[in-house]
LOSE-397034 format. One line per 8 residues: number of its first residue (from 1); for each residue y, x, z of C-alpha. Coordinates in nm, 3 decimals. Example, Ala and Ser with C-alpha at 12.3 -4.5 7.8 and 13.67 -1.06 7.14 Angstrom:
// residues 2
1) -0.450,1.230,0.780; -0.106,1.367,0.714
//
This chain:
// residues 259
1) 16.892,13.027,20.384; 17.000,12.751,20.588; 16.668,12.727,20.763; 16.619,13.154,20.774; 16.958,13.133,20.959; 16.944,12.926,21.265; 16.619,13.092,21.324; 16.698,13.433,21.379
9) 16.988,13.344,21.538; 16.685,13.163,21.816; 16.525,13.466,21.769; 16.829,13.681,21.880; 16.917,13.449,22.145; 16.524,13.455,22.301; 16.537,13.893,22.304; 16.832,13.885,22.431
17) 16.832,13.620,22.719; 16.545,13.826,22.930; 16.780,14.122,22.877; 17.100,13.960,23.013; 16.900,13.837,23.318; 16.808,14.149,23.411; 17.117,14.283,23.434; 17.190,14.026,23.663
25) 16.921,14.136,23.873; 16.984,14.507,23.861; 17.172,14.659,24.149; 17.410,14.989,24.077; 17.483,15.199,24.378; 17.777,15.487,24.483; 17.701,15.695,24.710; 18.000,16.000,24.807
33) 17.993,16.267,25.016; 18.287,16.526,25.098; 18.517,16.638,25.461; 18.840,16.522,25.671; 19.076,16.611,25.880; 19.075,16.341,26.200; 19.211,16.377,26.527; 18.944,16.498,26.762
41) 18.960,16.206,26.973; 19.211,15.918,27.027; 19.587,16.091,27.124; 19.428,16.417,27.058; 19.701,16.701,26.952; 19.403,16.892,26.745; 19.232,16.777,26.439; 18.839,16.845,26.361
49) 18.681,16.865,26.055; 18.394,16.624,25.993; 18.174,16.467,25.699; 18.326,16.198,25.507; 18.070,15.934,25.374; 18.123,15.658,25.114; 17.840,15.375,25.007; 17.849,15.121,24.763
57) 17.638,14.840,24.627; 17.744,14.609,24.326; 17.530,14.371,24.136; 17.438,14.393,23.760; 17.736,14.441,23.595; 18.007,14.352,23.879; 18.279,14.562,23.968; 18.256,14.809,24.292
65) 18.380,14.554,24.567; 18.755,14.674,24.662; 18.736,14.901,25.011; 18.944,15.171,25.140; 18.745,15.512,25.280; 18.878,15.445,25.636; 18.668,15.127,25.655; 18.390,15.176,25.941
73) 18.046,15.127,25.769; 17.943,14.774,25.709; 17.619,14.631,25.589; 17.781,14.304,25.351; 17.499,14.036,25.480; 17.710,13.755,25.386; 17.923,13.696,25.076; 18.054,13.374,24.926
81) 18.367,13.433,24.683; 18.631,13.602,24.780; 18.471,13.628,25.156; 18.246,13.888,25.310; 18.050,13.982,25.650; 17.841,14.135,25.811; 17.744,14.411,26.078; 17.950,14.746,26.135
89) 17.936,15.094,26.294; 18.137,15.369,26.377; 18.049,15.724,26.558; 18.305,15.895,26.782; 18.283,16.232,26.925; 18.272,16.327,27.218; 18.598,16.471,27.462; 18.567,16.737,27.702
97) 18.852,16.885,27.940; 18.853,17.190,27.759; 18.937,16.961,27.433; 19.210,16.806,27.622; 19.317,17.166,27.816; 19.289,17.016,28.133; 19.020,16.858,28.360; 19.104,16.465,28.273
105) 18.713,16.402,28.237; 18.484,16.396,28.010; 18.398,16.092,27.731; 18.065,16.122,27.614; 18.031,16.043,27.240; 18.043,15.713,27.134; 17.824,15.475,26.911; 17.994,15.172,26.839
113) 17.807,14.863,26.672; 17.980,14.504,26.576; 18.068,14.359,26.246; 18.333,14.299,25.981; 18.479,14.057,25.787; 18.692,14.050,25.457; 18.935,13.851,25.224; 19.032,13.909,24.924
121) 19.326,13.679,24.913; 19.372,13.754,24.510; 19.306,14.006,24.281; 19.566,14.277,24.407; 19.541,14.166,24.816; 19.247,14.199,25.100; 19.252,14.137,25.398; 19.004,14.290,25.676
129) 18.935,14.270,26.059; 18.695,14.471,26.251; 18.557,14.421,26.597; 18.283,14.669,26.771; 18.196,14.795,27.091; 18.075,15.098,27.205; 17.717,15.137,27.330; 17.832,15.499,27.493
137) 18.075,15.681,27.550; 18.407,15.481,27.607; 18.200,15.145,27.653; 18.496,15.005,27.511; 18.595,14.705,27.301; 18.819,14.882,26.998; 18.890,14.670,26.619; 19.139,14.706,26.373
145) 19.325,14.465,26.142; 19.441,14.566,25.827; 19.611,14.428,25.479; 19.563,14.615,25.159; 19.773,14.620,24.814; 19.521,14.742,24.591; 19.577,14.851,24.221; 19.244,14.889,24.004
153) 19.157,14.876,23.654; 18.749,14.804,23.710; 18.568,15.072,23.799; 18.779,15.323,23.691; 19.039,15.359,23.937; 19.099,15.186,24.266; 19.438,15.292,24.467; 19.493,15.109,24.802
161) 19.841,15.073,25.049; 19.833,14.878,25.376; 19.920,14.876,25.732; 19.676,14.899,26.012; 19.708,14.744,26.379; 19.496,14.876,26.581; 19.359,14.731,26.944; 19.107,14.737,27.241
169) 18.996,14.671,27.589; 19.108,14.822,27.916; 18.755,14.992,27.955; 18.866,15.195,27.625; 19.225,15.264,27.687; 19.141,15.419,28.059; 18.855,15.651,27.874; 19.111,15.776,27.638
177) 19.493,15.705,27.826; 19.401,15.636,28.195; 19.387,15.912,28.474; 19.225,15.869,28.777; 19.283,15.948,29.126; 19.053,16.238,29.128; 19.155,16.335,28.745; 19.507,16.379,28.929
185) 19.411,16.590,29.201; 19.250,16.808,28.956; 19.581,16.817,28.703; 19.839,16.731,28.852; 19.893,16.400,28.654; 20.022,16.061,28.837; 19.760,15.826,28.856; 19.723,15.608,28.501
193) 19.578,15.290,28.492; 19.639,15.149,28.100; 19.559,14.797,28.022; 19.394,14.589,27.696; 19.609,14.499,27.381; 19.747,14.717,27.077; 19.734,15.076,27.122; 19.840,15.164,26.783
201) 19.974,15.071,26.433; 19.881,15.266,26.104; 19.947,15.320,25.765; 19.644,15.406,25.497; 19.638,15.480,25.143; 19.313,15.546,24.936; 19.213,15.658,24.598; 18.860,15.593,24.395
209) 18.831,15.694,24.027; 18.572,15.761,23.815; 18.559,16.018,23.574; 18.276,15.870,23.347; 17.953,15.683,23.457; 17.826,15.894,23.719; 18.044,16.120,23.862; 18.397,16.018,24.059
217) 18.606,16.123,24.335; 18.715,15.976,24.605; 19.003,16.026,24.897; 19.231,15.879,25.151; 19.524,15.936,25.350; 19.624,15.783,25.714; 19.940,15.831,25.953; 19.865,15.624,26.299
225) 20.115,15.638,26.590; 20.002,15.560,26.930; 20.236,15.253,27.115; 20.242,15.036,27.419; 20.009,15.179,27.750; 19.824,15.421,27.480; 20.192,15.558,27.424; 20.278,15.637,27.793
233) 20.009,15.780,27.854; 20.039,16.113,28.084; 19.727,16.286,27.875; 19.926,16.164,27.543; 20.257,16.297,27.649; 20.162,16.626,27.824; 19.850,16.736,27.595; 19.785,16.464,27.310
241) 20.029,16.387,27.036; 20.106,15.966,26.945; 20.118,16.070,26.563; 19.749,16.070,26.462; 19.711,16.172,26.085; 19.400,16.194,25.883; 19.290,16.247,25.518; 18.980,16.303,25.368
249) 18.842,16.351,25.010; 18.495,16.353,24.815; 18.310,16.329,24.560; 18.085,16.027,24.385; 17.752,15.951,24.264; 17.690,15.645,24.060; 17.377,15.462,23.944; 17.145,15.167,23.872
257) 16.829,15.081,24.038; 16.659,14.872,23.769; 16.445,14.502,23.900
//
């Protein structure tokens, strides 16, 4: 018995060493799908309804990395601890005059490309900064900063809370804020020129549970109000709105793809 003994116990440990490995190797993917409610275009009045998209990529058995649903898509090229980084993207529609109700020109819709990075200071904190620009449209340089308070238990549920400060260039804020001389011949408006710096602060809250190992649901919540040149604004205070609220919610498809 003593030699039968220590050799199954090798034998156990050979079988089940290849398995554990694999695990390691597998990746398990979320993808989500569902609609929101976002202002139709910076200081808008009106909200539109658009697709909401979630994606998600976790290693072998690792929890979901912690993100909130009004992240701009990222691509998570590098990752060392409690750091991550890589490239991000955003779309924004496009405003006409008859969007705004009067002829303040036209912003052509907007692809905006840069990158992310993110902290999780500890297991209930993260901290995120995003920077793009946009290739159309505004032409802008826009980014957000944002803290988190997160409460998860794994996979199961993930809850987020944090403020949002939100800034950009001067080449986005006169897209979106700035009238020009011959936008106020047309309206009416005094002439606007809005500079670079903060142009907003928010507050978002989002939810991701799980209700077994395939199938979860997924939402979020967001109250932004416009401040500094964005605030004064003559578009904002005449036809927009400063409070900007969103919220969204979907539902989630989990799996593994096996290497």
């Amino acid at each position: 018995m003593k030699i039968i003994a220590p050799a199954i116990a090798v034998a156990v440990l050979a079988l089940s060493t290849p398995a554990a490995a694999q695990e390691k190797k597998d990746r398990r993917v979320r993808i989500g799908l569902g609609g929101q409610f976002k202002p139709a275009y910076p200081g808008a009045r009106d909200s539109d309804f658009r697709p909401l998209f979630d994606f998600d990529l976790a290693k072998g058995v690792e929890e979901f990395r912690i993100e909130t649903p009004d992240d701009r898509f990222g691509i998570r090229l590098i990752s060392a601890g409690r750091f991550t980084a890589g490239p991000a993207a955003a779309y924004q529609g496009s405003r006409k005059d008859r969007d705004v109700g009067a002829a303040v020109g036209k912003v052509d819709a907007t692809i905006e490309v840069g990158g992310y990075a993110d902290y999780l200071v500890n297991d209930s904190l993260r901290v995120r900064a995003e920077l793009v620009k946009g290739v159309t449209g505004h032409e802008g340089i826009t980014g957000q900063v944002g803290i988190d308070h997160f409460w998860r238990d794994g996979d199961k549920y993930a809850v987020t809370l944090g403020p949002r400060l939100l800034f950009s260039d001067d080449r986005f804020q006169r897209a979106y804020f700035g009238v020009s001389p011959a936008a106020a011949a047309r309206t009416g408006l005094p002439v606007y020129t809005p500079g670079g710096g903060i142009h907003a602060v928010a507050l978002a809250s989002g939810v991701q549970t799980q209700f077994g190992p395939r199938w979860g649901l997924f939402g979020y919540a967001r109250g932004e109000r416009l401040v500094g040149d964005a605030a004064k604004s003559p578009i904002v205070r005449t036809y927009g709105r400063r409070n900007q609220l969103a919220a969204g919610i979907g539902v989630s498809y989990a799996f593994t793809v096996r290497r």
